[in-house]
N, C-alpha and C positions, 0 to 999 in steps of 0.2 A: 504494500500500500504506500502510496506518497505519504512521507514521514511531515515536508513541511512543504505545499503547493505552490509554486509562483504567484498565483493569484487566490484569492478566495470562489465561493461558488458565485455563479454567475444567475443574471434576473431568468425569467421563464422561460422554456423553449417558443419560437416564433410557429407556430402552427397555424399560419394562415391559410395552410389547405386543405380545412376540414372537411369539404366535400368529397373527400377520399378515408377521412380516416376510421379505424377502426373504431366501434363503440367504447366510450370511455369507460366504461362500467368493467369492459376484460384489461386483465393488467397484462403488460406485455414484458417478457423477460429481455428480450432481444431482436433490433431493426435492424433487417439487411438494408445496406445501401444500396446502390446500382448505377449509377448516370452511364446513361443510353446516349449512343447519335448513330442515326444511320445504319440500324444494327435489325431489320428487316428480318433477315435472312436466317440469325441466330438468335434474335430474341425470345423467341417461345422456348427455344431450348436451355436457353437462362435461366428463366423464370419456373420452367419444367425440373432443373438442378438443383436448384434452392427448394422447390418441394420436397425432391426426393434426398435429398442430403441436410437439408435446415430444418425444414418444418417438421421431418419423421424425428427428428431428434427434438427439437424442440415447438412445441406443439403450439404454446403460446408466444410465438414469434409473429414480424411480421415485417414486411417485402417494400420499401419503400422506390420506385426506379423514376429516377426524373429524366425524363425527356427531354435531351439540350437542343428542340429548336429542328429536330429529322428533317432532312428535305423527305425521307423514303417513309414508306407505310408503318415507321415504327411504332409512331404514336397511334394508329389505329388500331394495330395488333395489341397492343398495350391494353387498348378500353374495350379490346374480346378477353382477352383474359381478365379486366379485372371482373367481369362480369360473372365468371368462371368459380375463381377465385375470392374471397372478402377478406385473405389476408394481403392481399396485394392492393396499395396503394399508386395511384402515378401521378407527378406533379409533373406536367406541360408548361414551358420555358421558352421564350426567344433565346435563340443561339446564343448563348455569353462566353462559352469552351467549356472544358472538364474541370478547371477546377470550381469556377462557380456553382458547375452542379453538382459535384460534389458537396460542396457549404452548402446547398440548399439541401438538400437530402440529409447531410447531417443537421442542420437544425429541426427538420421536420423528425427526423428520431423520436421516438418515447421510451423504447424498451429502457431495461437498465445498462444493458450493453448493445452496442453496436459491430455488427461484422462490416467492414467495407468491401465490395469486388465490382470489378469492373462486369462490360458485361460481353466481354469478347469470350468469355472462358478459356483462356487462357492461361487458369491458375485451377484446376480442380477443386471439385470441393469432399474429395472421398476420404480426407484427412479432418471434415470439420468437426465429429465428432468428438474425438481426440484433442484436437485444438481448442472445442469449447469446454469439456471438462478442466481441460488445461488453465486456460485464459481464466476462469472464476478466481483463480488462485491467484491472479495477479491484477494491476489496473490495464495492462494491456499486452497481448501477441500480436508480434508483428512476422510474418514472413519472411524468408529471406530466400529468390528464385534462384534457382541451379539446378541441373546451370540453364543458363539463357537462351531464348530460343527466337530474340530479336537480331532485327538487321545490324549489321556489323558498327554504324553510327550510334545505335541507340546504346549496344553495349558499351562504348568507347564513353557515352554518356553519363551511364550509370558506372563507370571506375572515377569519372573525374568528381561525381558528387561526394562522393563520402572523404576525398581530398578538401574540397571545398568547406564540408560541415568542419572537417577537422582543426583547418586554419583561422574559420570565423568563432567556432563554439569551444575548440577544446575536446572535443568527444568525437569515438569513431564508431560511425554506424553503418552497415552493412550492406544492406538497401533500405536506406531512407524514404525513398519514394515510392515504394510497391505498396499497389491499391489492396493488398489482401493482409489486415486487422482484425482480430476481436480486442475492444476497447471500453471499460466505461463510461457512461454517457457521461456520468460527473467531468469526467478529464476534459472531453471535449467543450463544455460546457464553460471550464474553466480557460482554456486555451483559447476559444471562436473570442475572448475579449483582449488578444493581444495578433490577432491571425484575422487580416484585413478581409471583407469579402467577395473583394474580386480580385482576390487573389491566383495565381495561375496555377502553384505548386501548394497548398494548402494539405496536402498530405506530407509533403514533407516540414513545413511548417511545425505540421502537428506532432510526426515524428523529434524533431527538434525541441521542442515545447515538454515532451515527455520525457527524454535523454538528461534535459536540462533540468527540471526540474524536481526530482527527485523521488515521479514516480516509478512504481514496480514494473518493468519491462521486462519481459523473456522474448527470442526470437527463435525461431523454428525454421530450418530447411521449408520452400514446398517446393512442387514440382512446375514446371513454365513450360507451355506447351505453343506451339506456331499458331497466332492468328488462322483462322479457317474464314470467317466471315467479319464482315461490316468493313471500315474502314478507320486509320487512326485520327484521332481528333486531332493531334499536329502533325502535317505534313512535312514533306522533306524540304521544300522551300521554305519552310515559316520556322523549321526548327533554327535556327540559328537566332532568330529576332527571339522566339519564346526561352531559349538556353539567357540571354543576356536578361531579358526579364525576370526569369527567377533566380539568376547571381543578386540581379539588385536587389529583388525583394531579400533574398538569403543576407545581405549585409543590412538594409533596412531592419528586417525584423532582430538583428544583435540588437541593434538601439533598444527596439520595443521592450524587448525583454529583461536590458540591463534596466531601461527605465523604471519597467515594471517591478521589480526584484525591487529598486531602493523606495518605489513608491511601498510597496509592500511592508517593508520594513521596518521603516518610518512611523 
């Protein structure tokens, strides 16, 4: 457990889309995340995974996938299934990119933990059982993919970040940025008040926010499997402008954080 939090708990969750959500009367143990884009092709099989791997195990769960904005049928495949479904929520978005929908799927959470996954499947979920008895024992599991099954750029990506957390934070982390977490909602709660909202990398933010501050982490191998469907939300043209966006944000948020630590303190 965090022994002493960077920040204290934070004001109410923002659940302005209650026209999706689950009756308030069932408590929920655990919100899968999900931000979707253009993911047509494989989205039923997303949400068909998390049935048979999340909800067999945990019953009072529940499926939150926000739609960043699909040009393709995702959002319509979305509102057959929720219809299918009543633990599956979908909040529908103008295009802002992954990490915003990200933020917004995690503010819309209630469980007491949250799992994060993308929705390409690309990270199995035949280990979540294991992983979620696991994660109780702690305030958060985080992932760590091996080996990689990304284009040769992205992995060259993923060696230079955890050089970069190292020389701004102090701390070496693994993969900082891998969408696959069980987390409590408390942490997050605490962290979305130093972790900006349109933010682009806000998982690794968060990852950061938890290293640092002094909660309970463990990290787990899982397995990383090749895209099969949809398309990725940063292109190969646009990666370079979104790499130098999240170095800034990555040096910006040391500010935050030191600030926040002596406001804390104080």
């Amino acid at each position: 457990m965090a022994s002493d939090p960077i920040l204290p708990a934070s004001a109410a969750i923002d659940n302005s889309d209650q026209r999706h959500a689950v009756p308030a009367a069932r408590k929920v143990a655990l919100s899968v995340v999900m931000p979707a884009y253009n993911e047509e092709d494989g989205i039923r099989a997303a949400v068909d995974e998390v049935r048979r791997s999340v909800f067999a195990c945990v019953p009072e769960a529940e499926l939150i996938v926000v739609n960043d904005g699909s040009l393709d049928a995702t959002g319509q495949v979305l509102d057959q299934l929720k219809s299918l479904e009543p633990r599956l929520r979908v909040v529908h978005q103008t295009n802002a990119g992954h990490g915003p929908a990200v933020y917004r799927g995690m503010n819309a959470a209630r469980g007491d933990y949250v799992l994060l996954i993308d929705s390409d499947r690309q990270i199995p979920l035949a280990e979540f059982e294991r992983h979620w008895n696991e994660a109780q024992r702690h305030d958060a599991l985080i992932g760590v993919r091996y080996p990689r099954a990304d284009r040769a750029v992205r992995r060259l990506i993923s060696r230079a970040v955890p050089v970069a957390v190292f020389v701004l934070f102090g701390i070496w982390i693994r993969d900082a940025n891998i969408p696959y977490r069980i987390v409590r909602r408390q942490a997050w709660l605490d962290a979305r008040q130093v972790i900006p909202a349109n933010a682009v990398t806000p998982v690794l933010l968060f990852t950061v926010f938890l290293r640092w501050g002094n909660y309970d982490v463990c990290e787990r191998i899982v397995p990383h499997l090749p895209r099969a469907t949809g398309e990725e939300s940063v292109h190969h043209g646009r990666l370079a402008r979104f790499c130098w966006r999240a170095f800034s944000e990555l040096v910006a948020f040391r500010w935050r954080l030191l600030f926040a630590m002596r406001q804390h303190r104080s």
